[in-house]
N, C-alpha and C positions, 0 to 999 in steps of 0.2 A: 521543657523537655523537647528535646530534637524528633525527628520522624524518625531516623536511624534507630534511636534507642529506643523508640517505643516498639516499632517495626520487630526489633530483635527480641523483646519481652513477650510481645503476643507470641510470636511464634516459636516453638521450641519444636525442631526437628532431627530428627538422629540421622549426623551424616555417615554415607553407605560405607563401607572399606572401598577404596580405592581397586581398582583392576591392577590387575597383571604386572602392565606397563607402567603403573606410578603414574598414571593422567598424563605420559607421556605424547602419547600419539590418541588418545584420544577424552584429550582434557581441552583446552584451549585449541583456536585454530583459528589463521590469517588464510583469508582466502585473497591474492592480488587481486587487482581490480582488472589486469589482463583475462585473466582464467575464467571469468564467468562465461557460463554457458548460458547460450542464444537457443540451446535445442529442450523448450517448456512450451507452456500453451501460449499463444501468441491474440492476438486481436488483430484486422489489418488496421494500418494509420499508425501502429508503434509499434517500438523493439523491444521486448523483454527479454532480459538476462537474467539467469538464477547465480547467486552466490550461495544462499544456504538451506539448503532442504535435506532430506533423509536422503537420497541416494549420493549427493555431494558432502555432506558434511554429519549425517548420521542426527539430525533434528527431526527432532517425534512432535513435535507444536507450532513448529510456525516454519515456514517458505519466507525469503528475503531476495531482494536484486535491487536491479535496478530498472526502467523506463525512459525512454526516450519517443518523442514524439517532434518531428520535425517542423522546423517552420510553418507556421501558416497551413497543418496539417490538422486533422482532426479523428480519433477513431469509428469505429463503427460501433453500434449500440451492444452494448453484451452486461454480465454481470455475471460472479462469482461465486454461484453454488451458498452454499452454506459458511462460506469464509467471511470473515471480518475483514478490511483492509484498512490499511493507513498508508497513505503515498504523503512523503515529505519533499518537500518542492528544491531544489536546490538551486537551478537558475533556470531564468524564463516566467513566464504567466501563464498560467493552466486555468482553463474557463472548464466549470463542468456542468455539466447537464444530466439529468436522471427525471424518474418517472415513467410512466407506461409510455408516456408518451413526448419523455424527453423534455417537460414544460417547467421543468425548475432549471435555475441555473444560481451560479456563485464563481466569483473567483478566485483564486490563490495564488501569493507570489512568493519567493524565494525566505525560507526560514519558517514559511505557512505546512501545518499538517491538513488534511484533509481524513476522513472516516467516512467510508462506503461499509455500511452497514450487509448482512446478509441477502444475497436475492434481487438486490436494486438495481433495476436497470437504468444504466448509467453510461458516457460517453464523455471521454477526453478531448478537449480538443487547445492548441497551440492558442493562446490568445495574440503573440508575436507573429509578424508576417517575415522578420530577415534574423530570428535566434532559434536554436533549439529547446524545449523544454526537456527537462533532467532532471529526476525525479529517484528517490527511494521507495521501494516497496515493501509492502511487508506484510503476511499474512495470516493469518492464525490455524494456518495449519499444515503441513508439510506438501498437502498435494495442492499442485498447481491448476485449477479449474477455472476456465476462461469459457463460458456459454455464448456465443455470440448468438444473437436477436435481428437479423438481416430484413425482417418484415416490420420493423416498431415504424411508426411514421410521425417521426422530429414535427412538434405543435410551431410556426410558422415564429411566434414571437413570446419565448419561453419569461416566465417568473421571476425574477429576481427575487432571492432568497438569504437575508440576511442572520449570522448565526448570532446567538443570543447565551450567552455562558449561565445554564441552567441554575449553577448555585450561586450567582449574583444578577438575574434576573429582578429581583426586587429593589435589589439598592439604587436608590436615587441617583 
């Protein structure tokens, strides 16, 4: 049995009537990659662009853009409220860091997702000294919440933290 069809049998939900417009203008939507806006909550060390949130695109669950963190840059320590994240790495190496006191670390390269959990203070930084990191974000909820932590004081020689895939942790 495929996932699709199982997926389709558990759930049985009554789709709504369509609006006014026939899901015209407000069914699908291409946002260009020119038009994302620069003006959301920001961290200093990166640029974040919104493409899809409630006031751009009319989403009630989840915030989207994208990330850019410059060469041989690194952000400043913050974390995101009650949001879930996932940043998908598209090109470059992103080294991250988290904890109170900034003492784990891991890294990520191009086609790697990453999950910043709720509340975790956590910090970006370029692992490249001559590329950009370029990155997707995505978040689990439409508002954009960037806390930054300007007192957290980064532990001298952080953890390395290797991830371990929960439901094959046992397998030989």
């Amino acid at each position: 049995m495929s996932c699709e069809s199982s997926h389709t049998r558990d759930h049985h939900h009554e789709i709504p009537s369509p609006p006014e417009d026939g899901w015209r203008n407000s069914g699908v939507q291409v946002i260009p990659a020119d038009s994302l806006d620069t003006n959301t909550a920001q961290t200093p060390g990166m640029n974040r662009a919104a493409a899809i949130n409630l006031a751009r695109a009319g989403a009630q669950k989840l915030w989207a853009g994208t990330v850019t963190i410059h060469a041989d840059a690194k952000t400043g320590a913050h974390h995101h409220g009650h949001l879930e994240s996932i940043i998908y790495v598209l090109k470059g190496r992103a080294r991250m860091r988290w904890g109170n006191n900034l003492e784990f670390t891991a890294e990520a390269g191009p086609g790697d997702f990453i999950f910043v959990p709720p509340y975790v203070p956590h910090q970006e930084i370029n692992a490249l000294k001559d590329e950009d990191l370029e990155c997707v974000l995505v978040r689990s909820d439409g508002e954009a919440i960037a806390v930054n932590l300007p007192d957290v004081e980064p532990v001298e020689r952080p953890e390395t933290v290797r991830w371990i895939d929960p439901t094959h942790k046992n397998l030989p």
